[in-house]
N, CA, C and O atoms as a GROMACS GRO file, in nm:
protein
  524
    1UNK      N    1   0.084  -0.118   0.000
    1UNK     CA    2   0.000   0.000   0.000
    1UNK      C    3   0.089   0.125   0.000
    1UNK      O    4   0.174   0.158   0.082
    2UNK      N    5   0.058   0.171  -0.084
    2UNK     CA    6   0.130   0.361  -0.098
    2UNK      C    7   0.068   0.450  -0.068
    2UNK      O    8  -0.038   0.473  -0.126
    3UNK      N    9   0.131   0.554   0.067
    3UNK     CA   10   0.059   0.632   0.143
    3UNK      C   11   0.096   0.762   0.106
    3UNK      O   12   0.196   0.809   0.161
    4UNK      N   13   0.036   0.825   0.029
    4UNK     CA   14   0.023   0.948  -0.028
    4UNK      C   15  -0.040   1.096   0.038
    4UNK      O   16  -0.080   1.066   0.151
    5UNK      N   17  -0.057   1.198   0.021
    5UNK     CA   18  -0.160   1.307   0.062
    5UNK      C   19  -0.217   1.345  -0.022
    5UNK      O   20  -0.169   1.385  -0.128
    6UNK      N   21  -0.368   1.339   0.019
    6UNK     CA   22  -0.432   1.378  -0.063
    6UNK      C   23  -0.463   1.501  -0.069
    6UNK      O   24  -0.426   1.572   0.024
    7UNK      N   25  -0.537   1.561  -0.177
    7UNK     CA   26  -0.565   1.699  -0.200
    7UNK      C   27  -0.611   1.726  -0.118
    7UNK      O   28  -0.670   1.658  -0.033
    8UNK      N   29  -0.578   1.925  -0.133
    8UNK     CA   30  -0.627   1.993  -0.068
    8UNK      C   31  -0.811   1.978  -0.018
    8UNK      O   32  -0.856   2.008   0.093
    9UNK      N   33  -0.871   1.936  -0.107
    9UNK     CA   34  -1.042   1.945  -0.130
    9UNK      C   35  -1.069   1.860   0.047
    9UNK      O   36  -1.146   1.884   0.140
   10UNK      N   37  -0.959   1.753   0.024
   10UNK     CA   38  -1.051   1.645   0.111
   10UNK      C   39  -0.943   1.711   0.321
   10UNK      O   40  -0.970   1.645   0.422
   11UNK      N   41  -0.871   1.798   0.327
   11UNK     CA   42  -0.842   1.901   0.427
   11UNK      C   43  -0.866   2.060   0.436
   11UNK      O   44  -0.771   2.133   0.466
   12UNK      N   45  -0.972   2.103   0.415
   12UNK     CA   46  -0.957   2.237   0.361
   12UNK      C   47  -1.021   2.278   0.533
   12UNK      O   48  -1.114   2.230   0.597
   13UNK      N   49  -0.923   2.383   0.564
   13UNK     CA   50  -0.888   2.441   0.655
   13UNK      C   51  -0.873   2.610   0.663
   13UNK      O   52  -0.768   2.670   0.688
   14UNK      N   53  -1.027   2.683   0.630
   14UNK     CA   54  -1.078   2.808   0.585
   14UNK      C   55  -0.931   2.900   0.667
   14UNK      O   56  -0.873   2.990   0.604
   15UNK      N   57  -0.891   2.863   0.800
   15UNK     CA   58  -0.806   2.970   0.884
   15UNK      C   59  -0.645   2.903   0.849
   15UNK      O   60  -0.541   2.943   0.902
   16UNK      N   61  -0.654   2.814   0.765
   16UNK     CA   62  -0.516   2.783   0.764
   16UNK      C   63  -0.443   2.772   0.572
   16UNK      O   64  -0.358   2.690   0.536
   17UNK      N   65  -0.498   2.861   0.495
   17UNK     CA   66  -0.510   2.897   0.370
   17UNK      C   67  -0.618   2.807   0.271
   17UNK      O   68  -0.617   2.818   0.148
   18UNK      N   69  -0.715   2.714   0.347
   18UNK     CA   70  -0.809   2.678   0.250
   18UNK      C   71  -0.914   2.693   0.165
   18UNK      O   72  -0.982   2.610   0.104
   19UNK      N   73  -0.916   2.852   0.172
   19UNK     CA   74  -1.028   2.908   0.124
   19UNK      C   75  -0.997   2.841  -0.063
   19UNK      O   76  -1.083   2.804  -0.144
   20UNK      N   77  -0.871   2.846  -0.078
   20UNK     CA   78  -0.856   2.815  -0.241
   20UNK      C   79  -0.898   2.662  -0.257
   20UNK      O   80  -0.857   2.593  -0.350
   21UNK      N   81  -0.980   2.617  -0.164
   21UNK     CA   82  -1.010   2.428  -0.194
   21UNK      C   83  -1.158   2.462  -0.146
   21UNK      O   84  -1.235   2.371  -0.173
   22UNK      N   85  -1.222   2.579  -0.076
   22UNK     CA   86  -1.357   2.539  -0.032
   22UNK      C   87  -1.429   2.508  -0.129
   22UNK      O   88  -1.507   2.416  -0.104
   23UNK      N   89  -1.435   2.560  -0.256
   23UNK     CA   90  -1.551   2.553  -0.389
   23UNK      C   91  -1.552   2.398  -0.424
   23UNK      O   92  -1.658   2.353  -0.467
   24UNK      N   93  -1.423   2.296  -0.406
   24UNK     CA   94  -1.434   2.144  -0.400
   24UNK      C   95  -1.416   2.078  -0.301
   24UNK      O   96  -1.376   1.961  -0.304
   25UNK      N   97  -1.444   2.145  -0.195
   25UNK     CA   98  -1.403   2.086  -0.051
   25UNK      C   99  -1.508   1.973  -0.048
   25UNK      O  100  -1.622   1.969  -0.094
   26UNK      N  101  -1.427   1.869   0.031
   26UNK     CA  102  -1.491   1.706   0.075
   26UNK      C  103  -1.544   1.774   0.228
   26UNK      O  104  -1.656   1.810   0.265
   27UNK      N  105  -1.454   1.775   0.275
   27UNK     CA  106  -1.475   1.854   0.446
   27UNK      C  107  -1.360   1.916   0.494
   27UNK      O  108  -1.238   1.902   0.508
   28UNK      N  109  -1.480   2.014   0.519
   28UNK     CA  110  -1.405   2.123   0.590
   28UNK      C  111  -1.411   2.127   0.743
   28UNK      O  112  -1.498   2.102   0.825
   29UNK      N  113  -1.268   2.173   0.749
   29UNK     CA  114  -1.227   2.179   0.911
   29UNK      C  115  -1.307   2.319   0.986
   29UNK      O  116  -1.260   2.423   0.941
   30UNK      N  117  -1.403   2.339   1.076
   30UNK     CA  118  -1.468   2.446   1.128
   30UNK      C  119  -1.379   2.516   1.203
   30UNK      O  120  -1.343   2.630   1.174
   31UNK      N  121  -1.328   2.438   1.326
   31UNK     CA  122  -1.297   2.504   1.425
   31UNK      C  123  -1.106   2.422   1.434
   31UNK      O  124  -1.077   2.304   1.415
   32UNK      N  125  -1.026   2.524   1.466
   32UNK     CA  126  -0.896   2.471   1.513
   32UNK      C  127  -0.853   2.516   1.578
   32UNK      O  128  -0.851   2.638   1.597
   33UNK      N  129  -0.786   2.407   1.655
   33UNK     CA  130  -0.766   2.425   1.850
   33UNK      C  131  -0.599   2.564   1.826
   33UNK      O  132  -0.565   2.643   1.913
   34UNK      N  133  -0.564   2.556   1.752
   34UNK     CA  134  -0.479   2.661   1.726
   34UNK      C  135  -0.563   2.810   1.792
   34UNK      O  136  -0.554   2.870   1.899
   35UNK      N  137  -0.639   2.830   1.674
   35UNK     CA  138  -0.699   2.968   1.702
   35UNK      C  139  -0.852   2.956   1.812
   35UNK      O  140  -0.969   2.981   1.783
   36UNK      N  141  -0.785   2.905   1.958
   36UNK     CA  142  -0.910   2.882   2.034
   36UNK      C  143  -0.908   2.976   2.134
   36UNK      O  144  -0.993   2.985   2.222
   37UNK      N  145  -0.786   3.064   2.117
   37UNK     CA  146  -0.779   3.210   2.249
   37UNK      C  147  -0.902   3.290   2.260
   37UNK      O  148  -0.989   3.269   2.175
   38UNK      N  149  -0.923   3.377   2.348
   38UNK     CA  150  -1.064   3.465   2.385
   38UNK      C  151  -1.091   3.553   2.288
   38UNK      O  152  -1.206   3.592   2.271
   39UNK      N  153  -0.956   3.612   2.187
   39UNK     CA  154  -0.967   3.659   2.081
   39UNK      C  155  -0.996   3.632   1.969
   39UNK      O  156  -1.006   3.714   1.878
   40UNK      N  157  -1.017   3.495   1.959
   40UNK     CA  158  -1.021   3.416   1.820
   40UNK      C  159  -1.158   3.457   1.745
   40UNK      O  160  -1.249   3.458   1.828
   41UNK      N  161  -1.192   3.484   1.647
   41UNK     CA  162  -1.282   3.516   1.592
   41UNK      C  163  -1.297   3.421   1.467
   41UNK      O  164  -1.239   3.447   1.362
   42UNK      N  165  -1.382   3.304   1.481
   42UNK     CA  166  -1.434   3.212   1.370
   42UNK      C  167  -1.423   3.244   1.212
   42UNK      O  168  -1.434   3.365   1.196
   43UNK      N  169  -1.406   3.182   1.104
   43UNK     CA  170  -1.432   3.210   1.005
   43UNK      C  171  -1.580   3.176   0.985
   43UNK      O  172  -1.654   3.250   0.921
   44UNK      N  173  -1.629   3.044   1.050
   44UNK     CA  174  -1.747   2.996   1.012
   44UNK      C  175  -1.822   3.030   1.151
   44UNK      O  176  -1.775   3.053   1.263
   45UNK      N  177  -1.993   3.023   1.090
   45UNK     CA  178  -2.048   2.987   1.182
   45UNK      C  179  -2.025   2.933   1.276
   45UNK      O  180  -2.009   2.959   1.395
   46UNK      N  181  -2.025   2.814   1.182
   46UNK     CA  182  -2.004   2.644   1.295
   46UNK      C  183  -1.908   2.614   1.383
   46UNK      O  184  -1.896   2.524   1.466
   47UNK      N  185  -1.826   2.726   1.344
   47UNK     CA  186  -1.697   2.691   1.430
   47UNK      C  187  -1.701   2.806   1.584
   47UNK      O  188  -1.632   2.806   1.685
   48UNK      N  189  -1.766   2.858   1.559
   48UNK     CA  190  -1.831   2.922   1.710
   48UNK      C  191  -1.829   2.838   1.838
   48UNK      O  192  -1.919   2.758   1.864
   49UNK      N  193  -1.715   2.861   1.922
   49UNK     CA  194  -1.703   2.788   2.064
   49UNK      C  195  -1.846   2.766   2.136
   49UNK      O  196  -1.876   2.667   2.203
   50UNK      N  197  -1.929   2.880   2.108
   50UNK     CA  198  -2.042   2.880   2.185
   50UNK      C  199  -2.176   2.778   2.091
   50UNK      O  200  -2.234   2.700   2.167
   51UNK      N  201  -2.213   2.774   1.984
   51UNK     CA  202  -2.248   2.688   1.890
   51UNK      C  203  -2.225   2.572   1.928
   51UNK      O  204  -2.318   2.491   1.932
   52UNK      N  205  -2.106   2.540   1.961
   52UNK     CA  206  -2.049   2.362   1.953
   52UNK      C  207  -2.061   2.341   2.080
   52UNK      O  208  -2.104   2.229   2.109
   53UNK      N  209  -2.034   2.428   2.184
   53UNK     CA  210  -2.099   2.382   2.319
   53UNK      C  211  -2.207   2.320   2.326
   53UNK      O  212  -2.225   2.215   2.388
   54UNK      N  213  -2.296   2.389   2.256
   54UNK     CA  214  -2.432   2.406   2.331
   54UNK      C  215  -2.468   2.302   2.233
   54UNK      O  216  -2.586   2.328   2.208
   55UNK      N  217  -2.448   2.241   2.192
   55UNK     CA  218  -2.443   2.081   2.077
   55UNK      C  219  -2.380   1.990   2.206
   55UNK      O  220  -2.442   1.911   2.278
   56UNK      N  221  -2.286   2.014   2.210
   56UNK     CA  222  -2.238   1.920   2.309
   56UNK      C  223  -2.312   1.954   2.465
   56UNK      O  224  -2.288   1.851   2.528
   57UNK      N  225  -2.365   2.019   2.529
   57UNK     CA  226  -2.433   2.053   2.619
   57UNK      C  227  -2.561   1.961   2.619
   57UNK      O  228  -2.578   1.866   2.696
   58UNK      N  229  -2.667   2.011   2.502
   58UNK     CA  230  -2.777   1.966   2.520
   58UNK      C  231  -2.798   1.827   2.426
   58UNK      O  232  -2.898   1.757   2.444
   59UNK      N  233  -2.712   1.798   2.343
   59UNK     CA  234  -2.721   1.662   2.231
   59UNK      C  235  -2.776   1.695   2.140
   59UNK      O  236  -2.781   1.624   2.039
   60UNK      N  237  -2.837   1.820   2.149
   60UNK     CA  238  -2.920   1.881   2.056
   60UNK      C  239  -2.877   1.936   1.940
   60UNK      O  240  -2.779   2.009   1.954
   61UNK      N  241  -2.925   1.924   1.812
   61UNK     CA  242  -2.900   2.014   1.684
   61UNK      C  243  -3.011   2.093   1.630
   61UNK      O  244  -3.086   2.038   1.550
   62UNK      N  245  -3.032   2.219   1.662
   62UNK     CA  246  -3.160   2.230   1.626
   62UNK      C  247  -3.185   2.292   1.515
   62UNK      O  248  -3.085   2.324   1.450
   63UNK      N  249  -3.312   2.328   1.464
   63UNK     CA  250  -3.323   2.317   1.328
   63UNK      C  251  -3.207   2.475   1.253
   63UNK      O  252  -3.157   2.487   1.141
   64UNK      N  253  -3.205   2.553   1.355
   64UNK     CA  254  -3.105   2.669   1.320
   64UNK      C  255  -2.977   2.654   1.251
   64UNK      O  256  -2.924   2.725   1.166
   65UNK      N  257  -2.927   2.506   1.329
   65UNK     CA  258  -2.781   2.484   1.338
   65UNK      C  259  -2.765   2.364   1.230
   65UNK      O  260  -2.660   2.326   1.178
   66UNK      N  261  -2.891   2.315   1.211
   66UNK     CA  262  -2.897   2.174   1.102
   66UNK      C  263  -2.868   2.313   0.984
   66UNK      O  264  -2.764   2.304   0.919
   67UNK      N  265  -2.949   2.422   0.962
   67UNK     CA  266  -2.944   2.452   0.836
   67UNK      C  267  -2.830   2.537   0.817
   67UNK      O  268  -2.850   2.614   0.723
   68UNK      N  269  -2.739   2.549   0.862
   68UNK     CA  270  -2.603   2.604   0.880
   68UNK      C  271  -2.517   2.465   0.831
   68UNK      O  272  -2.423   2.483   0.754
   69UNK      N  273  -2.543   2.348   0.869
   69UNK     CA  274  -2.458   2.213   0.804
   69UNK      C  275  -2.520   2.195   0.712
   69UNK      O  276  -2.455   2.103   0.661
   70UNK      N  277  -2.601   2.212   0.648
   70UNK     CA  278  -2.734   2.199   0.520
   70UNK      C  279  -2.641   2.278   0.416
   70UNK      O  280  -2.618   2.220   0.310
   71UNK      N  281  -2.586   2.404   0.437
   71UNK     CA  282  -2.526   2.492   0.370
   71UNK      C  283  -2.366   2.557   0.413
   71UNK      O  284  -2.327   2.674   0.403
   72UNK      N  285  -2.298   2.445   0.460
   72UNK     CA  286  -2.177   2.482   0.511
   72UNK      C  287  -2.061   2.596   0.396
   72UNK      O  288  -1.955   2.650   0.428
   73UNK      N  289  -2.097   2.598   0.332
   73UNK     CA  290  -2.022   2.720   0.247
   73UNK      C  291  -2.070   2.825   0.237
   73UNK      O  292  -1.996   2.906   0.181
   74UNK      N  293  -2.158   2.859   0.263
   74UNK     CA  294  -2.188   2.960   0.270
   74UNK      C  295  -2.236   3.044   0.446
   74UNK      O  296  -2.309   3.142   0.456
   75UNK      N  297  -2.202   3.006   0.507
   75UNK     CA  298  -2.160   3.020   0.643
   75UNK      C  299  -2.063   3.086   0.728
   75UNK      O  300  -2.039   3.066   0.847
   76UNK      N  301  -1.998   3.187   0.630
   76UNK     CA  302  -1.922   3.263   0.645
   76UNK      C  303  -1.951   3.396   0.777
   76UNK      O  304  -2.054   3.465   0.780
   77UNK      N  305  -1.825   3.410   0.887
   77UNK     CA  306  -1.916   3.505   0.960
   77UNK      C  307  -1.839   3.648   0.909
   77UNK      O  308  -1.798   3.644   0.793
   78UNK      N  309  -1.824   3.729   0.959
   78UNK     CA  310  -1.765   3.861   0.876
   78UNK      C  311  -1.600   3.912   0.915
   78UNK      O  312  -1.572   3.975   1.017
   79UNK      N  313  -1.531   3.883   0.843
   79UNK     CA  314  -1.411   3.898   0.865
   79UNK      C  315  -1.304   3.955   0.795
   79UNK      O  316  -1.313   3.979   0.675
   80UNK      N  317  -1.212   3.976   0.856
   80UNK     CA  318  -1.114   4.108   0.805
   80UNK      C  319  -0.953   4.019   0.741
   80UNK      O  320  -0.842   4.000   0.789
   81UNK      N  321  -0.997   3.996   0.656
   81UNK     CA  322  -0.880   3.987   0.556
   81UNK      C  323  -0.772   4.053   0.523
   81UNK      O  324  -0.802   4.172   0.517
   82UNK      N  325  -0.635   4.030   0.492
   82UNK     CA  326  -0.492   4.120   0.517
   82UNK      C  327  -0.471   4.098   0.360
   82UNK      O  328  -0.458   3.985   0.313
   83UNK      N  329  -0.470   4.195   0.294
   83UNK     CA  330  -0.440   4.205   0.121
   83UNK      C  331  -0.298   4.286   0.128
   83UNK      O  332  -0.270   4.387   0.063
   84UNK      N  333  -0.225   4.225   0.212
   84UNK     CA  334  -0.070   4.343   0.166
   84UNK      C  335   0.034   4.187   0.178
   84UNK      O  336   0.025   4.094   0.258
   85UNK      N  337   0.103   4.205   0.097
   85UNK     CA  338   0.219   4.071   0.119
   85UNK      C  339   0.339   4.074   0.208
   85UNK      O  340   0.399   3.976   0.252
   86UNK      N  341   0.366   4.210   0.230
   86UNK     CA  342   0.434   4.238   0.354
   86UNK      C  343   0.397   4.167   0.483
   86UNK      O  344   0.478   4.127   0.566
   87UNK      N  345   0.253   4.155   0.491
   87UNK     CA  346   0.202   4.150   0.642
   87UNK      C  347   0.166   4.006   0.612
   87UNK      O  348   0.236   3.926   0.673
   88UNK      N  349   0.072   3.954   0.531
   88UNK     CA  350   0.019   3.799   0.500
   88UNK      C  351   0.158   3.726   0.546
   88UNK      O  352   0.157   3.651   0.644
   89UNK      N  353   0.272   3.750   0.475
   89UNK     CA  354   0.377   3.637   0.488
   89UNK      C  355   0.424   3.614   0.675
   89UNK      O  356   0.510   3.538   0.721
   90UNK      N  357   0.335   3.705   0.746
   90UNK     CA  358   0.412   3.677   0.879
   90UNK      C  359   0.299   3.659   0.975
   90UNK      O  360   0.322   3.662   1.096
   91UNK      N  361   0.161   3.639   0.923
   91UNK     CA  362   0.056   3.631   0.960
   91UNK      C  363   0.077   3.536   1.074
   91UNK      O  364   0.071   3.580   1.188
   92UNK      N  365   0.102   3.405   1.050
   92UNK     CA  366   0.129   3.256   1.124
   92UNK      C  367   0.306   3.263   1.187
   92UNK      O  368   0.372   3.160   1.181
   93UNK      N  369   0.366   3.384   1.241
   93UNK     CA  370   0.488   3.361   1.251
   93UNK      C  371   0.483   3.410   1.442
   93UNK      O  372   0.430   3.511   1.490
   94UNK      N  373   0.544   3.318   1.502
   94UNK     CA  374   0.564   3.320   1.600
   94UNK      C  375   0.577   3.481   1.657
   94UNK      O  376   0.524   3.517   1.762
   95UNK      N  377   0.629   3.541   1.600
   95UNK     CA  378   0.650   3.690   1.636
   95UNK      C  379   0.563   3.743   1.636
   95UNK      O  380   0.562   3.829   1.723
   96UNK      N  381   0.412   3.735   1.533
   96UNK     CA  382   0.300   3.775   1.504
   96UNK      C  383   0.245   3.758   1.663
   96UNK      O  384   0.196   3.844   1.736
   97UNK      N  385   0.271   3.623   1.688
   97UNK     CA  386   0.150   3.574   1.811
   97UNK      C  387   0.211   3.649   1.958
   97UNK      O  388   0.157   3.694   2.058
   98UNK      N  389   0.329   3.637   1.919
   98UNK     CA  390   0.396   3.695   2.045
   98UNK      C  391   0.382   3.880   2.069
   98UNK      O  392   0.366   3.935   2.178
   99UNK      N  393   0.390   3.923   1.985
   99UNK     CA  394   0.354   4.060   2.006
   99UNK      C  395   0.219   4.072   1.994
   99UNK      O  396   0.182   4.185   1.965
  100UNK      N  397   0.124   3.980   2.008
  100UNK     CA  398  -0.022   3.970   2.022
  100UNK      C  399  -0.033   3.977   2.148
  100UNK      O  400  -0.104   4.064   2.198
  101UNK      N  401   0.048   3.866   2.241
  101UNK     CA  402   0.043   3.863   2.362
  101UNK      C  403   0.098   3.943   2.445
  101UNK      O  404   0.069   3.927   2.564
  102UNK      N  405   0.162   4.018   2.421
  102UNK     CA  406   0.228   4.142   2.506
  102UNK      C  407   0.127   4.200   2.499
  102UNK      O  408   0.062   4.213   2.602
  103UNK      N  409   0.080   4.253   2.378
  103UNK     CA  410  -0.017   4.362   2.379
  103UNK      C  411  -0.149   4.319   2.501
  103UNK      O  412  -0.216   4.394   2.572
  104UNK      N  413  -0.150   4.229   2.493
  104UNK     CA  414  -0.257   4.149   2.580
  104UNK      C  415  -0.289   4.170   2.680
  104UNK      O  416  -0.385   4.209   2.747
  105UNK      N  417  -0.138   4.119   2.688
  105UNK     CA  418  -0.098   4.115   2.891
  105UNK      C  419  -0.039   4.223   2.944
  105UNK      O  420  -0.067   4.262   3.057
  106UNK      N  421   0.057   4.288   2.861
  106UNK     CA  422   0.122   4.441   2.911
  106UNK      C  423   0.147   4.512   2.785
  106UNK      O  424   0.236   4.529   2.701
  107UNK      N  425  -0.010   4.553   2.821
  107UNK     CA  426  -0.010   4.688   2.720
  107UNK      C  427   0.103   4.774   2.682
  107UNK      O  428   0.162   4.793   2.576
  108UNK      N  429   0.119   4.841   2.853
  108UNK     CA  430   0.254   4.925   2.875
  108UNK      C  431   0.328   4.947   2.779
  108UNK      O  432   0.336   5.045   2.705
  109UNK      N  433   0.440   4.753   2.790
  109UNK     CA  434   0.515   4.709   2.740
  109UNK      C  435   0.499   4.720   2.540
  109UNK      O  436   0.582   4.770   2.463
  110UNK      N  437   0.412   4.678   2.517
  110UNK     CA  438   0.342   4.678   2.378
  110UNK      C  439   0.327   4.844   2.319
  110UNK      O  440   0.340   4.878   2.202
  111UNK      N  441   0.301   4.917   2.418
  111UNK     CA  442   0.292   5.080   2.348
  111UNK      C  443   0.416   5.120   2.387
  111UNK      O  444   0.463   5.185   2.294
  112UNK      N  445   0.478   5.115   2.460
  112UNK     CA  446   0.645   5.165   2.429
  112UNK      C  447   0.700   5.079   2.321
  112UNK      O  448   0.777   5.155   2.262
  113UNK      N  449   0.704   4.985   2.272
  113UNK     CA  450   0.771   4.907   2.143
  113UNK      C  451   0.684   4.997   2.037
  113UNK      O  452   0.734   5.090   1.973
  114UNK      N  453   0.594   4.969   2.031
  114UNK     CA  454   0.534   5.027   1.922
  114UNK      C  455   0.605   5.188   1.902
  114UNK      O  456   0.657   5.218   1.794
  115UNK      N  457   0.601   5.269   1.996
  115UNK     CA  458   0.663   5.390   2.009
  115UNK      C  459   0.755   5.450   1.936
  115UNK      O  460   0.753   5.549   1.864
  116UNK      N  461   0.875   5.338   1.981
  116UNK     CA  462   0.973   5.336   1.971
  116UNK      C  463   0.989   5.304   1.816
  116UNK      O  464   1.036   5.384   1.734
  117UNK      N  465   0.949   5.193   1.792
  117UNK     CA  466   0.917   5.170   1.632
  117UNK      C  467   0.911   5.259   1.524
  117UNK      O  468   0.990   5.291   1.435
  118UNK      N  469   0.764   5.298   1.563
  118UNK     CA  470   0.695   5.423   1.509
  118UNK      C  471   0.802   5.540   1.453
  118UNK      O  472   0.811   5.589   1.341
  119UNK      N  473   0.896   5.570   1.600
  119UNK     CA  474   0.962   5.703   1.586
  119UNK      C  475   1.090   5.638   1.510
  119UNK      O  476   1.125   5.697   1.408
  120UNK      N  477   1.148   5.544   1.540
  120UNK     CA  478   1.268   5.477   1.459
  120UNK      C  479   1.183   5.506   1.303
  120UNK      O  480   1.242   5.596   1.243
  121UNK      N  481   1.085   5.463   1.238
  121UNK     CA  482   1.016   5.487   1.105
  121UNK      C  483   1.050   5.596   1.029
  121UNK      O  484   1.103   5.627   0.922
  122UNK      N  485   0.973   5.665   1.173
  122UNK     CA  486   1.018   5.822   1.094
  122UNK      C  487   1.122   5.881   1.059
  122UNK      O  488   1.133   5.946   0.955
  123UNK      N  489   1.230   5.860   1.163
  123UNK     CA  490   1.328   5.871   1.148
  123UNK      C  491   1.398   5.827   1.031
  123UNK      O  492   1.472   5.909   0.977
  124UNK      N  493   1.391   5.742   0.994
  124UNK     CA  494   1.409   5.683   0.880
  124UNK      C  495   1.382   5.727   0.717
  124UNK      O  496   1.450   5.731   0.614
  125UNK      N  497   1.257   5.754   0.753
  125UNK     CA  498   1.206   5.815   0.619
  125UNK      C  499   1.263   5.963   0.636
  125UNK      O  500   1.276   6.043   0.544
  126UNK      N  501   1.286   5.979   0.736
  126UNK     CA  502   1.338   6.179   0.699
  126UNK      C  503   1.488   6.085   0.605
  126UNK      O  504   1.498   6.067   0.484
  127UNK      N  505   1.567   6.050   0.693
  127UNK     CA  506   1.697   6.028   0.629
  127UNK      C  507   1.708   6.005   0.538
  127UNK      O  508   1.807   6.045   0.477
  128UNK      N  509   1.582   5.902   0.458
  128UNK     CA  510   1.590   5.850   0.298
  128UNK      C  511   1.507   5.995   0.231
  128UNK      O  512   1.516   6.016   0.110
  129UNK      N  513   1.451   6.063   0.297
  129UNK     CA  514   1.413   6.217   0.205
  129UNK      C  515   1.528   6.269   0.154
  129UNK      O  516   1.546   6.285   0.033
  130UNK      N  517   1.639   6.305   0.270
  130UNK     CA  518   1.721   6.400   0.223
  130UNK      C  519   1.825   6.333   0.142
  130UNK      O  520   1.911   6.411   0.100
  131UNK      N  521   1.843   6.182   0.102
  131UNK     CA  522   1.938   6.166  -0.035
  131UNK      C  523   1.903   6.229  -0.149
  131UNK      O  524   1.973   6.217  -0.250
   0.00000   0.00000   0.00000
């Protein structure tokens, strides 16, 4: 037996670049324990912490939540997409998450970097003015 991977269609993973396989997606991944922080904001419906609780809470699917799996592509909740290639390529980069969490936990800390940044920028751009 030869153990291969299969296409994208039959893993498509909307928060982890699968939007380019949903139109032939087999199944799609809702929810991933990656993006499960207090900040996480769903791509899908279904993938709503509070949704899947309350499935697992009551055993229940009710007719709201059947017609949300009735139409899983189109289940989209409203979200803010990054169209610059500068920023996309570091989206998933440890540094991304980590200066997420400063900001989090010590603001403080997070607005003096930024500050500092900021004014290093400027600085910068004066110097590349005056060549």
């Amino acid at each position: 037996m030869i153990v291969k991977e299969l296409p994208g269609k039959w893993n498509c993973q909307p928060s982890h670049g699968g939007l380019a396989f949903l139109k032939d997606a087999e199944i799609i991944h809702y929810y991933s324990s990656e993006f499960s922080g207090k900040n996480y904001l769903p791509y899908y419906k279904l993938a709503d912490k509070n949704l899947q609780l309350t499935i697992k809470n009551t055993g229940v699917i009710s007719e709201e939540i059947s017609a949300l799996i009735k139409e899983p592509l189109f289940q989209f909740n409203k979200v803010h997409l990054v169209n610059d290639s500068r920023i996309a390529g570091i989206m998933q980069s440890p540094l991304t998450f980590t200066l997420a969490d400063i900001k989090n936990k010590l603001p403080w800390l997070f607005n003096f970097m930024e500050g500092t940044v900021s004014a290093l920028r400027s600085f910068a751009k004066k110097l590349k003015g005056k060549k």
